[in-house]
C-alpha positions as CSV (number, residue, x, y, z in Angstrom):
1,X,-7.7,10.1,2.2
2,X,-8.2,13.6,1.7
3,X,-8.6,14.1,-1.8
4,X,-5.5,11.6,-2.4
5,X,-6.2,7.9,-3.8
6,X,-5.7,4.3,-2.0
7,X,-2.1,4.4,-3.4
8,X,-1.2,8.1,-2.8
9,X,-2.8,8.1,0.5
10,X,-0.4,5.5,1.6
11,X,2.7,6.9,0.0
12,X,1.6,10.9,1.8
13,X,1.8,8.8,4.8
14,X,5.3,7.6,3.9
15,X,6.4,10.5,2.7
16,X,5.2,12.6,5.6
17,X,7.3,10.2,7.9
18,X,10.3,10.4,6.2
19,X,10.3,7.4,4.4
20,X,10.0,8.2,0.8
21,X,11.0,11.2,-1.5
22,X,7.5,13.6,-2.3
23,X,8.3,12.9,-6.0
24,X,7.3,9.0,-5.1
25,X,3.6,10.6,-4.8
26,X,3.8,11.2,-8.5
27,X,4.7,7.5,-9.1
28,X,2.1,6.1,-7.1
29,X,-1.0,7.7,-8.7
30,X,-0.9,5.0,-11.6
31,X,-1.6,2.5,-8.8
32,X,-4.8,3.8,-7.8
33,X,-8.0,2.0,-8.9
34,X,-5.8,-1.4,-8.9
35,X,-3.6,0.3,-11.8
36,X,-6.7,0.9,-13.8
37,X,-7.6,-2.5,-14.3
38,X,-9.0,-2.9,-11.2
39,X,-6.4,-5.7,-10.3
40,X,-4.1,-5.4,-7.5
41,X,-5.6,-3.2,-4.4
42,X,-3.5,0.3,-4.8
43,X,-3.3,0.5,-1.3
44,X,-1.7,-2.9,-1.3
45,X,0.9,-1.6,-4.5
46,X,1.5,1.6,-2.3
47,X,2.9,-0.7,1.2
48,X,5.0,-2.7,-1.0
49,X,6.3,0.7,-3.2
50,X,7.2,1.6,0.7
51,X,8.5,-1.1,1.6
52,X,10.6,-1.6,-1.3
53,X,12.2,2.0,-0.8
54,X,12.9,1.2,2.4
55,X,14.8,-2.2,2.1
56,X,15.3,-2.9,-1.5
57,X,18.4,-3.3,-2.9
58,X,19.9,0.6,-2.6
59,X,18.9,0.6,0.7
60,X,20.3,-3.1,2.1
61,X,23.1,-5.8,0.9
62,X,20.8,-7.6,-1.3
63,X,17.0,-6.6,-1.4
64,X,16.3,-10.3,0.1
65,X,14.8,-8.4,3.4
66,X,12.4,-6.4,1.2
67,X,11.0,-10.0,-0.5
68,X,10.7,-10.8,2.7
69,X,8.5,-8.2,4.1
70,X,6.5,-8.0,1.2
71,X,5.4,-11.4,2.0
72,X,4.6,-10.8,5.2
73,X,2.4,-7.4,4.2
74,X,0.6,-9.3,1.5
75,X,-0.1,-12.3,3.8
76,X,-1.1,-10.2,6.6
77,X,-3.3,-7.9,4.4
78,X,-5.0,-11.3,2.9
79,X,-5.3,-13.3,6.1
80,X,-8.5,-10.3,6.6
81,X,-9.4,-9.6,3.5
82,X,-9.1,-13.1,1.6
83,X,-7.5,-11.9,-1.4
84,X,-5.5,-8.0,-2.6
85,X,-7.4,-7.8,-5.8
86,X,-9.1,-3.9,-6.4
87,X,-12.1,-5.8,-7.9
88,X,-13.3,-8.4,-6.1
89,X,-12.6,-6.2,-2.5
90,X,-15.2,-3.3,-3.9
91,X,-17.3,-5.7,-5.9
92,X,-20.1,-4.8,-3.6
93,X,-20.3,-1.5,-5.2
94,X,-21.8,-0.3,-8.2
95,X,-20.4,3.2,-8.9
96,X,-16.5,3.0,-8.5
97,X,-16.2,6.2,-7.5
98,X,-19.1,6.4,-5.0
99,X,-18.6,8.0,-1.4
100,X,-20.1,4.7,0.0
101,X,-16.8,3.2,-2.1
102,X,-14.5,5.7,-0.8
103,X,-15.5,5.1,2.8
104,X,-15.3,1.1,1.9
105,X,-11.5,1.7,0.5
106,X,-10.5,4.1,3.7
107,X,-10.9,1.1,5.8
108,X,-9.0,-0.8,3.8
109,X,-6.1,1.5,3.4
110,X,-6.0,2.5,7.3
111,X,-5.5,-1.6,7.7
112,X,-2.5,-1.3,4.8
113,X,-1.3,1.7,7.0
114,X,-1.3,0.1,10.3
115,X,0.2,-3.4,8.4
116,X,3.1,-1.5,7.2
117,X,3.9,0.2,10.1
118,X,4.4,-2.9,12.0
119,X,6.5,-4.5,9.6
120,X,8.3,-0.8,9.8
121,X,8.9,-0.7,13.3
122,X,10.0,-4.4,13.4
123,X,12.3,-4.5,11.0
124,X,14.2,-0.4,10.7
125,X,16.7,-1.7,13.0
126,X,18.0,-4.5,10.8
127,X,18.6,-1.8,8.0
C-alpha cells in the first residue's frame, strides 16, 4: 500500500494499468477508512469505482454490464469475508490506524485486487 490508502491503493493499481485517469486517485481518497464512517470497505468502493470506469455507461451501450460485475465483485469479496463493511472487517483492532491494522487491511485489498482482475480479464473483451 505504500503510503496510499485501501481505496487509493486499488485505484494506483488501476491507474498504473491503464484503466483509469491519475486524477481518479484524487476521487478515491474520500473512500478510505469506509468513507469516514467506517461503512463500506474502501478497498471494496475502489473495485467498483474501477469497475464502473471501465463499463459504465460512457464506456458500454447501457451500463447494465457494469451492475453486473459489481455484483459479482461484491459477492465474491463477501463469500470470504462475510460482509464489505470497514467496521466490522477491522473490528478486531483497537487503534484504526495501527500497523497490525494496516497489515490486516493489505490482505484484504490484495484479495479486492486479485477479485477485480478476474472479473477484468473475463469480461474486457465484451467491451
Amino acid at each position: 500500500m505504500d503510503g496510499y490508502s485501501c481505496s487509493e491503493s486499488i485505484v494506483q493499481a488501476a491507474v498504473d494499468k491503464g484503466y483509469m485517469s491519475s486524477e481518479a486517485l484524487s476521487i478515491a481518497t474520500s473512500f478510505s477508512g469506509g468513507m469516514g464512517s467506517k461503512c463500506l470497505c474502501g478497498a471494496v468502493a475502489a473495485s467498483q469505482m474501477v469497475i464502473g470506469a471501465m463499463f459504465g455507461k460512457t464506456k458500454t451501450k447501457d451500463g447494465k454490464l457494469a451492475r453486473v460485475l459489481a455484483k459479482q465483485f461484491y459477492d465474491n469479496f463477501t463469500s470470504k469475508y462475510k460482509v464489505a463493511c470497514c467496521k466490522v472487517l477491522s473490528s478486531g483492532f483497537n487503534d484504526f490506524h495501527s500497523p497490525e491494522r494496516r497489515q490486516h487491511c493489505s490482505i484484504m485489498v490484495k484479495d479486492c485486487c486479485d477479485i477485480l482482475e478476474n472479473i477484468l480479464k473475463e469480461n474486457t473483451v465484451k467491451i
